[in-house]
C-alpha positions as CSV (number, residue, x, y, z in Angstrom):
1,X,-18.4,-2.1,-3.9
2,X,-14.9,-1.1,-5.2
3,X,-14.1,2.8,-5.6
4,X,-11.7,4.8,-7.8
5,X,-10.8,8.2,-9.1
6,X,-9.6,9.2,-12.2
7,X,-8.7,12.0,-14.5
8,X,-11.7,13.3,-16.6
9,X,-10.8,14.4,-20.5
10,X,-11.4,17.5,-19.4
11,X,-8.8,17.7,-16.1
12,X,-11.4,17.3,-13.6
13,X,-11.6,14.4,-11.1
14,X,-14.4,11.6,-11.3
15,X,-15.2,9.0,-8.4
16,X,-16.2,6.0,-9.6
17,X,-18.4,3.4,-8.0
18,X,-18.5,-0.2,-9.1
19,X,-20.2,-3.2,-8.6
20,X,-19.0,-6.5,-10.8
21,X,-18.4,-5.2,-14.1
22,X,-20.6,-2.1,-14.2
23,X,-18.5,1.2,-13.3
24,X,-20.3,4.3,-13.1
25,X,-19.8,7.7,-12.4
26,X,-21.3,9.4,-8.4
27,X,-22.7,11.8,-9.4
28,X,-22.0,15.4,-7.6
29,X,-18.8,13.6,-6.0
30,X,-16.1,16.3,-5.6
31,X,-13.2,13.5,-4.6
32,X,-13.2,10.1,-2.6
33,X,-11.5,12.1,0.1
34,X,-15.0,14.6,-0.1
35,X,-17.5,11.4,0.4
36,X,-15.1,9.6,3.0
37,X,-15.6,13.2,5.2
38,X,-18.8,13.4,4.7
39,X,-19.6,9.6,5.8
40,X,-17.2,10.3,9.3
41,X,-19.0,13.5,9.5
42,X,-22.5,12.0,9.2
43,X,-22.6,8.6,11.0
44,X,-23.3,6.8,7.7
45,X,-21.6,4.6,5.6
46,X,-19.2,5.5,2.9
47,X,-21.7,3.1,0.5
48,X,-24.7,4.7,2.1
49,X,-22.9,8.1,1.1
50,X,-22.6,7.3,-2.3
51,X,-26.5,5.5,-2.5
52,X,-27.4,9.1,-1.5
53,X,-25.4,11.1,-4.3
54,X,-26.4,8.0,-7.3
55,X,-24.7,7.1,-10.0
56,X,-24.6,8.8,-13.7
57,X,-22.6,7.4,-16.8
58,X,-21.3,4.4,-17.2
59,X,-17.2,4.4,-17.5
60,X,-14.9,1.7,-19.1
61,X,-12.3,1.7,-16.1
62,X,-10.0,-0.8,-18.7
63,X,-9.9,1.4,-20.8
64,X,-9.7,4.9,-18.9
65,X,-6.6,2.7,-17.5
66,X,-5.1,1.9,-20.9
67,X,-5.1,5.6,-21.5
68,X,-3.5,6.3,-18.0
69,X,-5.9,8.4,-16.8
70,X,-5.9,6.5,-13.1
71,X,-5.1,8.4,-10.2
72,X,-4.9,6.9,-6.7
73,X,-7.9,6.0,-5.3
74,X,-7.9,8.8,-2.5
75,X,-5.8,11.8,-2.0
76,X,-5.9,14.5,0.6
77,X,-6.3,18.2,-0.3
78,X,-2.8,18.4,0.9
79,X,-0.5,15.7,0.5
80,X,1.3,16.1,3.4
81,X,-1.6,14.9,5.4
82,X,-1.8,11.7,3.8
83,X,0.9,9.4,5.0
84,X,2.4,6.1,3.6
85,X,3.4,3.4,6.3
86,X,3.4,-0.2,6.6
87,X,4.3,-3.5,9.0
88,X,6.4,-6.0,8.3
89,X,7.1,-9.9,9.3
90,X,3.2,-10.4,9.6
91,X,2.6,-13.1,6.9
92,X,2.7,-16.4,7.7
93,X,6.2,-17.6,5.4
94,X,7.1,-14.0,5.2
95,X,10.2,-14.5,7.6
96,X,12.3,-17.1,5.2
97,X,13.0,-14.2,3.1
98,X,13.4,-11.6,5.4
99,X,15.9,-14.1,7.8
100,X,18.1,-14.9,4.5
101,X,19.0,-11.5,4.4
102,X,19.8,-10.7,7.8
103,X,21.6,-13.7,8.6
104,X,25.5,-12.4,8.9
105,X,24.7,-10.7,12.2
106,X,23.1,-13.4,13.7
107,X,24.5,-13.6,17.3
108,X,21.9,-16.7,18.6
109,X,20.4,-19.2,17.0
110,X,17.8,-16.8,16.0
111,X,18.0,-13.5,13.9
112,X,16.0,-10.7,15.2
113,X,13.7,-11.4,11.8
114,X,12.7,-14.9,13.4
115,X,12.8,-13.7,16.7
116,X,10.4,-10.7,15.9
117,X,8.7,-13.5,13.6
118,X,8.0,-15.9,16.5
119,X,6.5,-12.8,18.5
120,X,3.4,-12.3,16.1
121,X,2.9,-16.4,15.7
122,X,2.6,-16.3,19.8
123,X,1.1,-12.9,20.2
124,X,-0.3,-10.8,17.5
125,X,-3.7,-12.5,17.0
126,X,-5.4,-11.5,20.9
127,X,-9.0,-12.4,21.6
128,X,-11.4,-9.6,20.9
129,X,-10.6,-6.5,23.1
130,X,-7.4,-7.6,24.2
131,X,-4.0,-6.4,22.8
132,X,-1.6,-8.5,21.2
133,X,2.0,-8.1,20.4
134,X,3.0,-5.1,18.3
135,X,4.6,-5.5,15.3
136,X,7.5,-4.3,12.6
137,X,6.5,-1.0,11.7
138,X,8.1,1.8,8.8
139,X,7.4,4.6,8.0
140,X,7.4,5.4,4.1
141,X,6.8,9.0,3.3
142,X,3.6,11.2,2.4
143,X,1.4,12.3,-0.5
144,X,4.3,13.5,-1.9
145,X,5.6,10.3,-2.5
146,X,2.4,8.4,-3.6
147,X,2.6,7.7,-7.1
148,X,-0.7,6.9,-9.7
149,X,-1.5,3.4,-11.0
150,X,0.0,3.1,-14.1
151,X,3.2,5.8,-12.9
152,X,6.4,5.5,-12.6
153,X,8.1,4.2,-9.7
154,X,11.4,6.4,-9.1
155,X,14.6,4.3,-7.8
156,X,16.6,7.3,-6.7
157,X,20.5,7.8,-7.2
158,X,21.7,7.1,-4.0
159,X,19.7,3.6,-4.0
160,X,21.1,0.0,-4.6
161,X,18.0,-1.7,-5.4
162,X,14.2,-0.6,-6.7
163,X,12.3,-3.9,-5.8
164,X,8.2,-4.7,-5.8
165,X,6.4,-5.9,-2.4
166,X,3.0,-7.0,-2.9
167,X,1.0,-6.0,-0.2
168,X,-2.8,-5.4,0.9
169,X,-3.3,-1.5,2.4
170,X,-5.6,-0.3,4.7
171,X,-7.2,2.6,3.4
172,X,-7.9,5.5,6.6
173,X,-9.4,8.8,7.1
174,X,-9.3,10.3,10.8
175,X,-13.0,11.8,11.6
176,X,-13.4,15.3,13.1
177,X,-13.4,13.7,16.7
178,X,-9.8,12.2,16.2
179,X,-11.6,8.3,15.4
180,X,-9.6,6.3,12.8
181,X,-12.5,5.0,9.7
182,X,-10.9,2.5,7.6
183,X,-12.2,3.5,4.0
184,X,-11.2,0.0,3.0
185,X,-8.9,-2.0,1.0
186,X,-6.7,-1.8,-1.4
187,X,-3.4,-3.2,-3.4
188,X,-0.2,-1.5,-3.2
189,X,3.4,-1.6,-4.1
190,X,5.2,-1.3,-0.9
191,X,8.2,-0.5,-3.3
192,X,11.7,-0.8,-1.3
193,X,15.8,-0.9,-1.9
194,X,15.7,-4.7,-0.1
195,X,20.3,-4.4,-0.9
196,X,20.5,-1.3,1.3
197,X,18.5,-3.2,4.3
198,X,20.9,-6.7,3.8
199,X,23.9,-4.4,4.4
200,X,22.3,-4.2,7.9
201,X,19.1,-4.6,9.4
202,X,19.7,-1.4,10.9
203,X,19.1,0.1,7.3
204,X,15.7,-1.0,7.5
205,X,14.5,2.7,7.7
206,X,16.6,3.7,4.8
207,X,15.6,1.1,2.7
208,X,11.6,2.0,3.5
209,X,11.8,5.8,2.3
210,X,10.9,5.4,-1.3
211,X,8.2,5.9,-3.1
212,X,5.0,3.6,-3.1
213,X,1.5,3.4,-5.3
214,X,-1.7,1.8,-4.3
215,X,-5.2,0.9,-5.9
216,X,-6.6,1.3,-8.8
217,X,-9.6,1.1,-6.7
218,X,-10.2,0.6,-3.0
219,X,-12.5,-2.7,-1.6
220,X,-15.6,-1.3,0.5
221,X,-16.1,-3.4,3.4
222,X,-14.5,-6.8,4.7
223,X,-11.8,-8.1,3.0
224,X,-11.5,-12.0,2.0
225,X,-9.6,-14.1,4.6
226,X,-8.2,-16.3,2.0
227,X,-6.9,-13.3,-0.5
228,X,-4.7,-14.5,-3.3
229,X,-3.3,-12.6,-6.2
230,X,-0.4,-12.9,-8.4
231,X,2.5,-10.5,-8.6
232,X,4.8,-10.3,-11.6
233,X,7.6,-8.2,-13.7
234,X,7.2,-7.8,-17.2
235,X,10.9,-6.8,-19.4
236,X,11.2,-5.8,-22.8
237,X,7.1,-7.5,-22.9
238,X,8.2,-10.7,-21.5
239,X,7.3,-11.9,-18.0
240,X,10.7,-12.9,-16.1
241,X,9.4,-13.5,-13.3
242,X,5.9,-14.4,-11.5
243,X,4.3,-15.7,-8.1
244,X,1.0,-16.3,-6.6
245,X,0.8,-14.6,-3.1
246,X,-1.4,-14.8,-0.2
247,X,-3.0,-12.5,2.0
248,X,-6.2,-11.7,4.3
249,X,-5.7,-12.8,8.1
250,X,-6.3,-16.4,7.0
251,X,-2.4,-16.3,5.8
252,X,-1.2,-13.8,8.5
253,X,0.6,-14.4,11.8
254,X,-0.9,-10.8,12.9
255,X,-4.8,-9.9,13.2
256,X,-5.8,-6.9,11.1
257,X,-7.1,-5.4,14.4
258,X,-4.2,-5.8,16.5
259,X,-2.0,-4.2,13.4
260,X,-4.5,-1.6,13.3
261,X,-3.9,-1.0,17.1
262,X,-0.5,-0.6,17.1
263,X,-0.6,2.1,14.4
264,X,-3.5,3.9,15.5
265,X,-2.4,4.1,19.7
266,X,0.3,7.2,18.8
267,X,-2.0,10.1,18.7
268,X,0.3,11.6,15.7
269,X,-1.5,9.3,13.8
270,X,-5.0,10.7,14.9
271,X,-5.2,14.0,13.7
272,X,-8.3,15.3,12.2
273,X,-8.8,14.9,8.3
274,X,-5.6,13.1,7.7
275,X,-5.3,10.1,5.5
276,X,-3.4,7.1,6.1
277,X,-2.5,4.3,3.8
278,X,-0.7,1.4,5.9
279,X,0.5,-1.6,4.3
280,X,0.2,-4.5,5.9
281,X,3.1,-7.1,4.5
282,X,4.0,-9.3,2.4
283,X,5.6,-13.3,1.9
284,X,6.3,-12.8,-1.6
285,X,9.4,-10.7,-3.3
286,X,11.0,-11.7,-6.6
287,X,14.4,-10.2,-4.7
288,X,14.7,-13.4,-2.4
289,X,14.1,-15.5,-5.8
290,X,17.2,-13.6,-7.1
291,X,15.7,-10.8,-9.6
292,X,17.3,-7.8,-10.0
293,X,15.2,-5.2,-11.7
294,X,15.9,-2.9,-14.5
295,X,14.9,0.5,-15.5
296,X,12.1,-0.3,-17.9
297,X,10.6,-3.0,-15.4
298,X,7.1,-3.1,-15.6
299,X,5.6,-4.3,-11.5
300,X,2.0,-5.8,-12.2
301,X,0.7,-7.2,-9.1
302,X,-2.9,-8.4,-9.3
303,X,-5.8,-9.9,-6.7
304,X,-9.3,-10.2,-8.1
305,X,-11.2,-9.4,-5.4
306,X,-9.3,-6.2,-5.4
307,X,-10.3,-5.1,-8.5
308,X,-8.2,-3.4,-11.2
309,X,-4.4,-4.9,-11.4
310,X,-2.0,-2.3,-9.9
311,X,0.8,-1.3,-12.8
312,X,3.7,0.6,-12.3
313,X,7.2,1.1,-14.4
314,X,10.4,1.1,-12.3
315,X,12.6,4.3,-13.7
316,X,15.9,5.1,-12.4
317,X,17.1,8.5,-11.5
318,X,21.0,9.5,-12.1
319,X,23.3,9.0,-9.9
320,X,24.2,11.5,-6.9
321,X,26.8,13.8,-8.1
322,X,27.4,14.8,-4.4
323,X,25.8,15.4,-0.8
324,X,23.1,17.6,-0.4
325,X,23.9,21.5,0.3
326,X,22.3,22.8,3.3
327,X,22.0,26.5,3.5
328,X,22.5,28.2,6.9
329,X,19.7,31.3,7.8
């Protein structure tokens, strides 16, 4: 089952459940966030919620999309309890790219990319109930900077570079007893500056704190270990560039289990009624292929088992006409 929200003609919020190509409206459904609570609250499952509510009028999702009435897939009543975060070097051929741009600062015959590379080949798939090597992390921002299918991702003034990442996200809610419950699954645009973090590995944090989008919809239960999708950037109409990725842990040097882990130990990230949306890497970036995008750049990156194809414009904001003013109290 694959789950969405979007904006009804009237400015109200519809969930909508689908299965194959029939979409339909759940009925009495306040928000996805509403049923997710009510599932960790209950003891049932998020499909078993939904079962119980039923399903009303049938929706053309295509077409709701066309109009650009998506909206992400979950939100929290306040977006500053939903956070964006994500791992990196966790796909297997995902440390080529990364390595050729941190290579002026290699000291051994490693660069910290391979080196940190090497770690989740050896380490980061562990035998059920074990602990395995943790992994890259970042940390992105919150609601605030979750933007809608179809919207536009911002590449602000101060940035060098505005550049897609395909990626899978898990989609979380933390239960009333503190418990992490993965929604489920969705695609996302792990959108990032990748000049700023070649100046220096170091920048790696700077580079992450950008906006991102995610869905249209969200995959109910287990995700495909073989998942492949295509990612691509349309200009002026015309596609200049395009490449197949691959994702699911058939294609990952990290279990989805142990990456869970390693978010989920640091109790910050177990408070009660928060979301979470952590992105989980990628091999594929049309930056190491030597694109660099333009203001107009439509991202489409697509996996079928996924759902809807996740579409968002790259806009650039005006350049910083000085440093910020801080006020003293």
């Amino acid at each position: 089952m694959l789950i969405s929200q979007h904006r009804t003609t009237d400015g109200g919020i519809a969930v909508v459940a689908r299965e194959g190509s029939e979409a339909a409206i759940v009925r009495g459904a306040a928000s996805t966030y509403a049923l997710a609570m009510a599932a960790a609250m209950s003891g049932r499952s998020l499909a078993a919620v939904i079962g119980e509510h039923g399903l009303g009028a049938a929706v053309d999702l295509a077409r709701i999309a066309a109009d650009g009435r998506m909206l992400l897939p979950v939100t929290h009543p306040d977006p500053a309890h939903l956070h964006l975060t994500g791992t990196g070097l966790t796909h297997l051929g995902s440390a080529a790219a990364r390595d050729a741009m941190h290579t002026t600062l290699q000291t051994e015959t490693l660069s910290d990319s391979m080196k940190m590379f090497r770690m989740g080949l050896e380490g980061g798939r562990p035998a059920a109930g074990s602990v395995g090597v943790q992994p890259e992390w970042f940390y992105k921002g919150n609601g605030h900077t979750a933007v809608v299918p179809g919207g536009d991702l911002v590449q602000p003034g101060y940035a060098l570079d505005g550049g897609e990442e395909p990626e899978v996200a898990g989609i979380y809610l933390i239960g009333p007893d503190g418990t992490p419950h993965r929604i489920g699954w969705a695609l996302a645009n792990e959108f990032s500056d990748h000049v700023t973090e070649r100046v220096n590995y170091l920048f790696l944090a700077h580079s992450k704190l950008r906006q991102a989008s995610f869905g249209p919809e969200i995959l109910l239960g287990e995700l495909p270990a073989d998942l492949r999708g295509t990612s691509r950037i349309r200009r002026g109409g015309a596609v200049i560039w395009e490449k197949p990725f691959l994702s699911g842990e058939a294609n990952m040097s990290h279990s989805y289990a142990n990456l869970e882990h390693h978010h989920f130990k640091y109790d910050l990230f177990r408070q009660p009624g928060d979301l979470h949306v952590h992105m989980f890497g990628t091999a594929t970036l049309s930056f190491a292929d030597g694109i660099r995008t333009q203001a107009g750049d439509m991202f489409e990156i697509e996996a079928p088992a996924l759902g809807l194809p996740l579409i968002n414009r790259l806009a650039v904001a005006p350049p910083e006409t000085g440093p910020v003013q801080v006020s003293a109290l």
